[in-house]
Structure formats: structure tokens, C-alpha cells
VOVEX-830497 format. One record per atom (N, C-alpha, C): residue number from 1; residue in three letters; atom name; x, y, z. Coordinates in pm, whole numbers, plus 50000, padded with zeros to 5 digits. Example, Ala and Ser with C-alpha at 12.3 -4.5 7.8 and 13.67 -1.06 7.14 Angstrom:
% VOVEX-830497
NODE   nr  rest  atom      X      Y      Z
NODE    1   ala     N  51319  49431  50780
NODE    1   ala    CA  51230  49550  50780
NODE    1   ala     C  51320  49670  50780
NODE    2   ser     N  51285  49775  50708
NODE    2   ser    CA  51367  49894  50714
NODE    2   ser     C  51290  50003  50787
//
This chain:
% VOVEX-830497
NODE   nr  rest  atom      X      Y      Z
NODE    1   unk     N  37392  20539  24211
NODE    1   unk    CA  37502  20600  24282
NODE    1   unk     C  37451  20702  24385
NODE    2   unk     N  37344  20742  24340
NODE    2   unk    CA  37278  20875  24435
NODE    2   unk     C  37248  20833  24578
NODE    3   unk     N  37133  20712  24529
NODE    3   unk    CA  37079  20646  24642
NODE    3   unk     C  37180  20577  24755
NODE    4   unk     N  37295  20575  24674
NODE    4   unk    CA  37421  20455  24768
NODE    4   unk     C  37444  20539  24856
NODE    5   unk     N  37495  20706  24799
NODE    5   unk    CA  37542  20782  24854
NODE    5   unk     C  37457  20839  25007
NODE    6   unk     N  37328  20876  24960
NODE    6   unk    CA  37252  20891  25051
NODE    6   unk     C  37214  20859  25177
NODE    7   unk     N  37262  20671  25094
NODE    7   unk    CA  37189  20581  25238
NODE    7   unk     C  37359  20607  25344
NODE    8   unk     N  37447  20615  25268
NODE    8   unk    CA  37569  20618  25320
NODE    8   unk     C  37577  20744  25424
NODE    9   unk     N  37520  20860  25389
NODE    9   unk    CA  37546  20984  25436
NODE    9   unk     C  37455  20966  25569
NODE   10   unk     N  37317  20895  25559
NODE   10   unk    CA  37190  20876  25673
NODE   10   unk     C  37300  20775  25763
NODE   11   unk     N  37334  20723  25742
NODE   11   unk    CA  37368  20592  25813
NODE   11   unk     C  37514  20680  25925
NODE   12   unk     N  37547  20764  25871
NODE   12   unk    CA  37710  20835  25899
NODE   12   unk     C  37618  20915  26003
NODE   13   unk     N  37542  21009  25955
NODE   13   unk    CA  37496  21094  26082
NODE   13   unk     C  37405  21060  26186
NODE   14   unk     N  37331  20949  26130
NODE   14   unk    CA  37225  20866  26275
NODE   14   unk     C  37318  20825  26358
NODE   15   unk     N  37477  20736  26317
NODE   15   unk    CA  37572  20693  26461
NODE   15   unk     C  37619  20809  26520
NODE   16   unk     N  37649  20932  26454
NODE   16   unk    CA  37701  21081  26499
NODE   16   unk     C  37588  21065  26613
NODE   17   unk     N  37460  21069  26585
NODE   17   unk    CA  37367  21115  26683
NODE   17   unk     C  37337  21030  26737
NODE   18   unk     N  37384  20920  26768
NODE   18   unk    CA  37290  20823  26868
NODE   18   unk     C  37189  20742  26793
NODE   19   unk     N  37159  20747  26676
NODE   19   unk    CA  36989  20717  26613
NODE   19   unk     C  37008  20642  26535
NODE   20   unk     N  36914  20532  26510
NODE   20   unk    CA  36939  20443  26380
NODE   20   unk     C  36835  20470  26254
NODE   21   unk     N  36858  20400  26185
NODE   21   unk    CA  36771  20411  25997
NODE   21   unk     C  36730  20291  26047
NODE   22   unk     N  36643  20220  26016
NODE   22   unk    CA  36578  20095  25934
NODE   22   unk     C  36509  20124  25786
NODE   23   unk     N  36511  20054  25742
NODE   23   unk    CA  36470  19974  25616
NODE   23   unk     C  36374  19828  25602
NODE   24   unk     N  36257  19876  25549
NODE   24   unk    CA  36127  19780  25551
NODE   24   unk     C  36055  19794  25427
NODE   25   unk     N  35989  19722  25379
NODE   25   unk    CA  35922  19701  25222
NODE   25   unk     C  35794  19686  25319
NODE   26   unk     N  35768  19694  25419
NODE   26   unk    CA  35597  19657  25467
NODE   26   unk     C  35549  19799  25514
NODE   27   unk     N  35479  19834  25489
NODE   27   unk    CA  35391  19933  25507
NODE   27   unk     C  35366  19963  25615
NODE   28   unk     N  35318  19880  25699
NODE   28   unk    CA  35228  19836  25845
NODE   28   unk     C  35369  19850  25923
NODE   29   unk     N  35469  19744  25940
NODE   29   unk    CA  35564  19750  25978
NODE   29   unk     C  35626  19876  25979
NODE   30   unk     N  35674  19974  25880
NODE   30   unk    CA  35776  20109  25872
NODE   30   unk     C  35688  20194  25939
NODE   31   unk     N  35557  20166  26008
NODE   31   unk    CA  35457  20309  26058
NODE   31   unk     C  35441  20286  26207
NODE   32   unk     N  35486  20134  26261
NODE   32   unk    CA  35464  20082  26339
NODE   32   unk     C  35534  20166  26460
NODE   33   unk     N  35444  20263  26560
NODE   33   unk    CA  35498  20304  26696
NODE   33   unk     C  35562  20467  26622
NODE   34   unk     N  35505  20491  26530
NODE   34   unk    CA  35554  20608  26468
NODE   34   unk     C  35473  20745  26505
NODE   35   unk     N  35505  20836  26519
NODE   35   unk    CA  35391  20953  26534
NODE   35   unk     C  35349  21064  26438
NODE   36   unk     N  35495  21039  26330
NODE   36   unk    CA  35481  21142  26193
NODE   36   unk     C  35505  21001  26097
NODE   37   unk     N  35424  21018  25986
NODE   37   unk    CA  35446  20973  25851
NODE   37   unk     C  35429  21034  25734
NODE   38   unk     N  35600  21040  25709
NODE   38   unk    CA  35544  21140  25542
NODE   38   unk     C  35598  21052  25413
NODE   39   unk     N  35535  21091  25382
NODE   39   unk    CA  35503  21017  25220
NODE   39   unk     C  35555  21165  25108
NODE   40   unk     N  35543  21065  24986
NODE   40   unk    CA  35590  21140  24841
NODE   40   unk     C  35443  21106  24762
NODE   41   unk     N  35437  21157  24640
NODE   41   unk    CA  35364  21158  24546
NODE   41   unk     C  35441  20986  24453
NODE   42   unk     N  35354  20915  24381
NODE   42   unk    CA  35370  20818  24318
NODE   42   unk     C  35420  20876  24152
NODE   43   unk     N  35311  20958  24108
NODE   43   unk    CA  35305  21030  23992
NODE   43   unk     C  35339  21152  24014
NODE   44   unk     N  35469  21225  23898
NODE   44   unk    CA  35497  21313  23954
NODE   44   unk     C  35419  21442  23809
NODE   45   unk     N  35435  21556  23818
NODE   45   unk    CA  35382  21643  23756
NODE   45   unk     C  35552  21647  23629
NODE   46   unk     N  35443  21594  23499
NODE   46   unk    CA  35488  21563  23392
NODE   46   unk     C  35504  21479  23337
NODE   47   unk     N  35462  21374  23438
NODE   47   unk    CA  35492  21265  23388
NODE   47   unk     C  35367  21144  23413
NODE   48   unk     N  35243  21228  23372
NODE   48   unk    CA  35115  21167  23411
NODE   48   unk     C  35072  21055  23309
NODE   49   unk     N  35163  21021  23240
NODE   49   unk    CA  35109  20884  23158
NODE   49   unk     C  35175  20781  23213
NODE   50   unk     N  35264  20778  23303
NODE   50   unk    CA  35294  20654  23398
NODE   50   unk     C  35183  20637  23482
NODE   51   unk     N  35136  20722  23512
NODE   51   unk    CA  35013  20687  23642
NODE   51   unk     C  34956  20595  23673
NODE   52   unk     N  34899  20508  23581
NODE   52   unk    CA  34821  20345  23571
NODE   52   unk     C  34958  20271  23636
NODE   53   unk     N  35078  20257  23552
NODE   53   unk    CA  35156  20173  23550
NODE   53   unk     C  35190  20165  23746
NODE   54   unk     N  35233  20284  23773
NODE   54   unk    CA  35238  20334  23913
NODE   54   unk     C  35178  20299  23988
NODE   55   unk     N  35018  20302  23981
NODE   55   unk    CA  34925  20262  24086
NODE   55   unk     C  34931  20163  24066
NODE   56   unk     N  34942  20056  23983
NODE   56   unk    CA  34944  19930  24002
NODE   56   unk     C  35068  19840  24064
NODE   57   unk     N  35170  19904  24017
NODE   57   unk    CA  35310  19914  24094
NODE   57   unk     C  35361  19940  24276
NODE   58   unk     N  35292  20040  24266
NODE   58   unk    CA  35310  20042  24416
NODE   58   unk     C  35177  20026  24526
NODE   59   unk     N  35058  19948  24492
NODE   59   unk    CA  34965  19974  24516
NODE   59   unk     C  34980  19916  24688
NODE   60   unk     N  35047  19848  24685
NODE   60   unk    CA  35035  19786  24839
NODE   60   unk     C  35162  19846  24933
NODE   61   unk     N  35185  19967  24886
NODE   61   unk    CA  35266  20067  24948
NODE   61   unk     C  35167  20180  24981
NODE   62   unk     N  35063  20219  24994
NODE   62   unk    CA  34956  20298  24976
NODE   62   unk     C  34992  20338  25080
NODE   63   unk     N  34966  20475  25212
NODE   63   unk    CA  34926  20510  25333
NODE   63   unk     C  34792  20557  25346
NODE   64   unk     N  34684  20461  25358
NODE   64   unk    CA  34541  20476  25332
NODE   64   unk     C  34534  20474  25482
NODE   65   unk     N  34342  20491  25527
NODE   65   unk    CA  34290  20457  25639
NODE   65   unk     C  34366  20357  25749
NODE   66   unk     N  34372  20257  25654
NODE   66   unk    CA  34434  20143  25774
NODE   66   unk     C  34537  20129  25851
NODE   67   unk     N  34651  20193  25720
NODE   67   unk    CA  34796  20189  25793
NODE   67   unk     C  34790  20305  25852
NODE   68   unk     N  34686  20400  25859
NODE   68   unk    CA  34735  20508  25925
NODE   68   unk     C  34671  20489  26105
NODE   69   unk     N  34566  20377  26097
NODE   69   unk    CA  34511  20406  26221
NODE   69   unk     C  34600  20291  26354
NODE   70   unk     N  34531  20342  26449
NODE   70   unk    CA  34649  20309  26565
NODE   70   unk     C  34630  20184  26564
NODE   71   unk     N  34563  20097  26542
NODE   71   unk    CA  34624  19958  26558
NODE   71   unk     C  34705  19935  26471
NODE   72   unk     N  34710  19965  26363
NODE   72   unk    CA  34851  19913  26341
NODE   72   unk     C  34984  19927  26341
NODE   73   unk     N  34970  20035  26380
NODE   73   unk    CA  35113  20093  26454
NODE   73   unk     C  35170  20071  26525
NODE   74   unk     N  35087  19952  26621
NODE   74   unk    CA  35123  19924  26745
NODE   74   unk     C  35104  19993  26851
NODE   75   unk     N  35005  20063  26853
NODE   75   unk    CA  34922  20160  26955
NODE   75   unk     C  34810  20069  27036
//
């Protein structure tokens, strides 16, 4: 319900302003022509026995070397 709400509230004030949201599961793609990328933590503090499960989970969501450098951004 949180997340519905959220995407609902982003979506209400990007047409207020002129601006759109996208939504992408590719890594390479969501960084593509971008100049800031911020990221979250995977594992959060307290909850460090998910950690394995996590890194293996989101591992090809990473923002390592590659996706960060300009070719693939489309630079």
C-alpha cells in the first residue's frame, strides 16, 4: 500500500512539474544519460543475517565500476 501510494504521489507531482518517472529493472539502462546516481544499502543495520541471501538476490542490480562509467550511460 505504501509503495502504491508513493508511486502515485511521484507520478502526481512530475505532471505538476513538467517531468516524468520511468521505471526499469536494468541497471545500465536506469543510469543511462544520467549525471547523479543514488543508491540505498542492500543490508540494512540489524538485520545482517540476510546479507548472503541479499547479495545473491540483488546481485545484478549492483552500481559497480561499469555501470558507473560513461559508456554506459550513453556518454
Amino acid at each position: 500500500m505504501v509503495c502504491n501510494l508513493t508511486l502515485c504521489l511521484t507520478r502526481r507531482r512530475c505532471s505538476q512539474n513538467g517531468t516524468t518517472v520511468y521505471y526499469t529493472n536494468d541497471p545500465y539502462e536506469a543510469v543511462e544519460g544520467c549525471d547523479v546516481i543514488v543508491t540505498d544499502t542492500w543490508v540494512s543495520m540489524g538485520v545482517e543475517e540476510e546479507k548472503e541471501r541479499r547479495m545473491k538476490d540483488f546481485s545484478g542490480y549492483q552500481v559497480d565500476e561499469k555501470v558507473r562509467s560513461s559508456e554506459s550511460r550513453g556518454r
